[in-house]
C-alpha positions in Angstrom: 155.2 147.8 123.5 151.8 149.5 124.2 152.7 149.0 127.8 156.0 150.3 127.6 156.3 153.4 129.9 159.0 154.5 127.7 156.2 154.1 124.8 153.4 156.1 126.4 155.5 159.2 127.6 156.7 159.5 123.9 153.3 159.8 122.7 152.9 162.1 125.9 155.2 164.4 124.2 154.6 163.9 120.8 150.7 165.5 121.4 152.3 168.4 123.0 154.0 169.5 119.9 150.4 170.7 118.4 148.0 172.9 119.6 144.3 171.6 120.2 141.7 172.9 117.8 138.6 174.6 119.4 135.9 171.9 118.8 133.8 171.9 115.6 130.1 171.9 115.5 127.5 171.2 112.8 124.5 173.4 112.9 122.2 170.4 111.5 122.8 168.0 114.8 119.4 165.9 114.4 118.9 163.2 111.9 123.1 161.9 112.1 123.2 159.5 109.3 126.7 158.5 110.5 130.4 160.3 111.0 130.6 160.6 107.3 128.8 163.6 108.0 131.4 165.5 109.3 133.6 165.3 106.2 130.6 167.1 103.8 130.9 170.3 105.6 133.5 172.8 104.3 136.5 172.1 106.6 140.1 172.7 105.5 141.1 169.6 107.5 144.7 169.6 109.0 147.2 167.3 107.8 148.3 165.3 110.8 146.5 163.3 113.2 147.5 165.1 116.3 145.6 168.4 114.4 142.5 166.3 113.9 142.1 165.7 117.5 140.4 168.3 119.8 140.9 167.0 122.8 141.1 163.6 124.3 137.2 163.1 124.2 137.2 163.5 120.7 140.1 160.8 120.5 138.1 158.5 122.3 135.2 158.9 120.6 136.1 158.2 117.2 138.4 154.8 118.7 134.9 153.8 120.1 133.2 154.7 116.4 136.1 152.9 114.6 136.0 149.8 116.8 132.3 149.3 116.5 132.1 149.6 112.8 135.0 147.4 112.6 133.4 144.6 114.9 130.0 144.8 113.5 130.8 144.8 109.6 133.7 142.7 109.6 131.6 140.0 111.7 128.9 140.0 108.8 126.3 142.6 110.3 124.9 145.2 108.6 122.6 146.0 111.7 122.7 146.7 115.4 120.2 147.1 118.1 120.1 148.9 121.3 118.4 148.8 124.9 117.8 152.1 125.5 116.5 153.3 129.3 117.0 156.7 128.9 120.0 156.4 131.0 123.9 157.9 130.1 125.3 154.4 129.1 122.7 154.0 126.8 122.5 157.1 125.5 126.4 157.2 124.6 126.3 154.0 123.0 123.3 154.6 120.7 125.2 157.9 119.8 128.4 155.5 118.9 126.2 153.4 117.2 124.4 155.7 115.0 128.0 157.3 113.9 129.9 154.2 112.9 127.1 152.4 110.8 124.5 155.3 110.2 120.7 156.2 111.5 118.7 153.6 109.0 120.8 150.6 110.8 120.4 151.1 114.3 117.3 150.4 116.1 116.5 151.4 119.6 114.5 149.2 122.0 113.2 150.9 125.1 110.9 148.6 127.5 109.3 150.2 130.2 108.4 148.3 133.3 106.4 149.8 136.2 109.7 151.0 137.9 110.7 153.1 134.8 110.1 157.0 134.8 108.1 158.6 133.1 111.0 161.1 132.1 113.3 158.0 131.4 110.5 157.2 129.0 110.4 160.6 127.5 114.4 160.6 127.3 114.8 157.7 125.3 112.3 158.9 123.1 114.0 162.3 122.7 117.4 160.6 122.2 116.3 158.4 119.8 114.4 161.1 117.4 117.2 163.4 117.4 119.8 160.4 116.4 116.6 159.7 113.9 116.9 155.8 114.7 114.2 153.1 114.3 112.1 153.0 118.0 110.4 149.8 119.3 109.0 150.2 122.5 108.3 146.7 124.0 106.4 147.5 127.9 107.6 144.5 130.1 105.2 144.9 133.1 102.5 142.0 132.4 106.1 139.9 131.1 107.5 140.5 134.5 104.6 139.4 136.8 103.6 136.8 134.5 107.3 135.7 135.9 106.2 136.6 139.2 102.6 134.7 139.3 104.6 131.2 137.7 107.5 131.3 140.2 105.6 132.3 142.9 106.0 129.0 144.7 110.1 128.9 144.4 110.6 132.9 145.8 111.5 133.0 149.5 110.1 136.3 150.2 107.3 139.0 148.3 109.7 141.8 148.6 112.0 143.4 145.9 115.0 141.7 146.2 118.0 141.3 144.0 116.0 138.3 142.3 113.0 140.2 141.1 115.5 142.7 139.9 117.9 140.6 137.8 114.5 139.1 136.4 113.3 142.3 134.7 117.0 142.9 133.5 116.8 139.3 131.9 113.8 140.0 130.5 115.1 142.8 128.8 118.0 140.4 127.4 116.1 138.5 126.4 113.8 140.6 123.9 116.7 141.9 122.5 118.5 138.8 121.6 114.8 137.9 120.3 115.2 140.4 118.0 118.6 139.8 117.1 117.8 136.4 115.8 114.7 137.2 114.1 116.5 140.5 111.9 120.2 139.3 112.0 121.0 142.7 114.4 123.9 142.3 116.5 123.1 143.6 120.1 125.1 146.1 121.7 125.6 146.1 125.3 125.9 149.0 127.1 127.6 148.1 130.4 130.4 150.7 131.0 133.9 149.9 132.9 132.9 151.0 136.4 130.1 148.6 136.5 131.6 146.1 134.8 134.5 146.2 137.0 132.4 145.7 140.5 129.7 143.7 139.2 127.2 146.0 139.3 125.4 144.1 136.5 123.4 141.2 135.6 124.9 138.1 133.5 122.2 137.1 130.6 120.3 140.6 131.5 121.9 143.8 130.6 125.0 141.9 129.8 123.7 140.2 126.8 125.1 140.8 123.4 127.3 140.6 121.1 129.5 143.5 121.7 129.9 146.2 124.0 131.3 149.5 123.0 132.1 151.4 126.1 132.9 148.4 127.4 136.4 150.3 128.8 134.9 153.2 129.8 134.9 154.6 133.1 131.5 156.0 134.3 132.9 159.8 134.8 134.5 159.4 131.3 131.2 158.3 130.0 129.9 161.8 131.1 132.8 163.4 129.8 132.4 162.2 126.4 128.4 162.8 126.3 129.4 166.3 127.4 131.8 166.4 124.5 129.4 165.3 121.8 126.3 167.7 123.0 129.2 170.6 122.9 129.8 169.1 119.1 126.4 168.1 118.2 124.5 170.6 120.8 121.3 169.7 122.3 121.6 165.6 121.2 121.9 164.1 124.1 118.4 165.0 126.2 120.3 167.5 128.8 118.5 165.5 131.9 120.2 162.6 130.8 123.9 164.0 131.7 122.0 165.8 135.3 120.0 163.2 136.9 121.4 160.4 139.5 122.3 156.9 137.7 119.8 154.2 138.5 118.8 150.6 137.0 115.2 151.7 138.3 114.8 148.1 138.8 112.4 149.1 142.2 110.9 152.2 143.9 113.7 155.1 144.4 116.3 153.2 143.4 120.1 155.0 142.8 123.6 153.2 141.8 125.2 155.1 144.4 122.9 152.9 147.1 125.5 150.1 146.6 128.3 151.9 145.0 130.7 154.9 146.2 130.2 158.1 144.3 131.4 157.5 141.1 134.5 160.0 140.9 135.6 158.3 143.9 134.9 154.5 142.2 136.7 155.4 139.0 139.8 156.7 140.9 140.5 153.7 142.8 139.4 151.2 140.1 142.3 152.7 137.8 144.5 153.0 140.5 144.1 149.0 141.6 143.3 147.5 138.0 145.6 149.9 135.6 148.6 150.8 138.5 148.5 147.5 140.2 148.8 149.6 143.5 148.0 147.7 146.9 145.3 148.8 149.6 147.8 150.9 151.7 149.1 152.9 148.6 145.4 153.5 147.4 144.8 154.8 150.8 147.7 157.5 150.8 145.5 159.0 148.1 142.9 159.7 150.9 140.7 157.5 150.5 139.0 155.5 153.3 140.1 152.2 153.7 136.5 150.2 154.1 135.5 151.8 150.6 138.7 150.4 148.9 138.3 147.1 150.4 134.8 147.1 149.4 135.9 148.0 146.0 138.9 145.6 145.8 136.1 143.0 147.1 133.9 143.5 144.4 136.2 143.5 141.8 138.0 140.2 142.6 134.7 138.3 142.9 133.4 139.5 139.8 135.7 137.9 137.4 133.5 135.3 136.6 131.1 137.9 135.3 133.6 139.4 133.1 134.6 136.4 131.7 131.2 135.6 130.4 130.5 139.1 128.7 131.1 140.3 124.9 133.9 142.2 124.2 134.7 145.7 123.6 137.2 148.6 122.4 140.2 149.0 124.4 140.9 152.7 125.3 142.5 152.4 129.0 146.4 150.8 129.3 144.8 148.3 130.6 141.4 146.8 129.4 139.4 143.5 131.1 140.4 140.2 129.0 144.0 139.8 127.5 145.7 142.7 129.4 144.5 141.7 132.9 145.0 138.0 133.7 143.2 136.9 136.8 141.7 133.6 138.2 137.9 133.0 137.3 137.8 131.0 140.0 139.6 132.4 143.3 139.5 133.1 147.2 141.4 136.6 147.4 139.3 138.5 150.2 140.7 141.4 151.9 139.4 141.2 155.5 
């Protein structure tokens, strides 16, 4: 039924009956114990769902909040920790985090290697203080060369290659599943749909954990909704963290957009292949140019066996990665 056309146009129409409400803010944004919050301010709240939504942010938003509370407490956690890099993704989903189980039971984790920034650093930092979570920060420069000096004899080449990058993302993993076990925190993952979908991402790096919130979240809605929530809860989100370039800043000047089209363009052609099913030509009557959709369509189809190996997550699109999209693990579909 939820992919009943029929289905989704009703609901289509039935949002069109009410008029969105301007968004509400709170004057005291810092220190979020959780979404509770919202309710203790003197609101005549409307009666209907449809009048407690905003806009489509907001309804997103609280399906992420609802399905992360729901998977962490119901799965016999009362904690959750998060990688944060000072990055959007990261950023979001310590924001979702904080909202559905409250400030005093999320920790952040932010681990500096010698390819971070500085203002990543400070970011993180910032993020994290207004939120008012616990902040651990683990460096993981003498970690990563002690790598480096040990496996020295099996690396091909001393250059930065996609090796020595996956490394420090593994590393990472790895201290955050260390502290999961030692406190009983589940770990988030903070891997959104775009990169997910190409396999712009590292299996046992940042794909470790238990559960990944914006796990069906396109990259330009991930900006959408951080947009949304510093509009609600102005100034939370550091404001360089929704301007600067993405990058792993795995090595020297690195940007996603090296490997990956720009990001409006990404999004539009992954929702047109995964969620429409449309082929290469139709994609390319949207104007498109064919080498970047069959560079896109590449990447997609060979990174199933990624997807099949990381946590799951709340289902927002009509089509998330898992039970609504079938699709060999194992598979030679090329487009040439």
């Amino acid at each position: 039924r939820l992919q009943d056309a029929r289905f989704k146009n009703q609901r289509i129409k039935m949002r069109e009956l009410y008029s969105p409400l301007p968004i509400i803010t709170i004057d005291n944004v810092h220190n979020i114990d959780s979404a509770s919050d919202i309710k203790k301010t003197n609101i005549n709240y409307p009666t209907t769902y449809y009048e407690l939504i905003s806009c489509q942010e907001e309804e997103i938003l609280n399906a992420l909040v609802l399905g992360t509370r729901d998977y962490i407490l119901k799965n016999g956690f009362k904690k959750a920790v998060v990688g944060l890099s000072g990055g959007i993704d990261s950023s979001l989903t310590a924001v979702i985090a904080t909202m559905a189980i409250g400030k005093e039971n999320v920790t952040g984790v932010i681990m500096p290697s010698m390819y971070s920034s500085k203002e990543s650093e400070i970011d993180a930092r910032e993020l994290a203080s207004n939120l008012g979570i616990n902040v651990i920060v683990i460096p993981i420069t003498e970690i990563y060369n002690s790598y480096l000096e040990n496996l020295k004899s099996v690396f091909r080449t001393n250059e930065i290659n996609i090796t020595k990058e996956n490394l420090q993302a593994r590393i990472r993993g790895n201290i955050l599943m260390a502290l999961s076990n030692e406190n009983n925190w589940l770990v988030l993952s903070t891997g959104n749909k775009s990169e997910i979908s190409v396999g712009y991402c590292t299996l046992y790096g940042d794909m470790a954990g238990g559960f990944s919130p914006i796990k069906d979240v396109y990259k330009t809605i991930v900006y959408s909704l951080c947009k949304f929530i510093n509009q609600k809860y102005p100034g939370l989100i550091p404001q360089r963290v929704l301007t600067k370039a993405p990058s792993a800043e795995l090595k020297p000047n690195q940007k996603d957009q090296d490997k990956l089209p720009p990001y409006d363009v990404l999004d539009s052609i992954l929702k047109a292949y995964i969620e429409e099913e449309k082929d290469p030509h139709s994609i390319a009557s949207m104007g498109f140019a064919p080498e970047t959709i069959r560079k896109v369509i590449n990447m997609v189809d060979s990174s199933e066996y990624k997807r099949r190996q990381g946590s799951p997550g709340v289902k927002i699109t009509p089509r998330a990665f898992g039970r609504d999209r079938r699709y060999p693990i194992t598979n030679r579909f090329k487009l040439s």
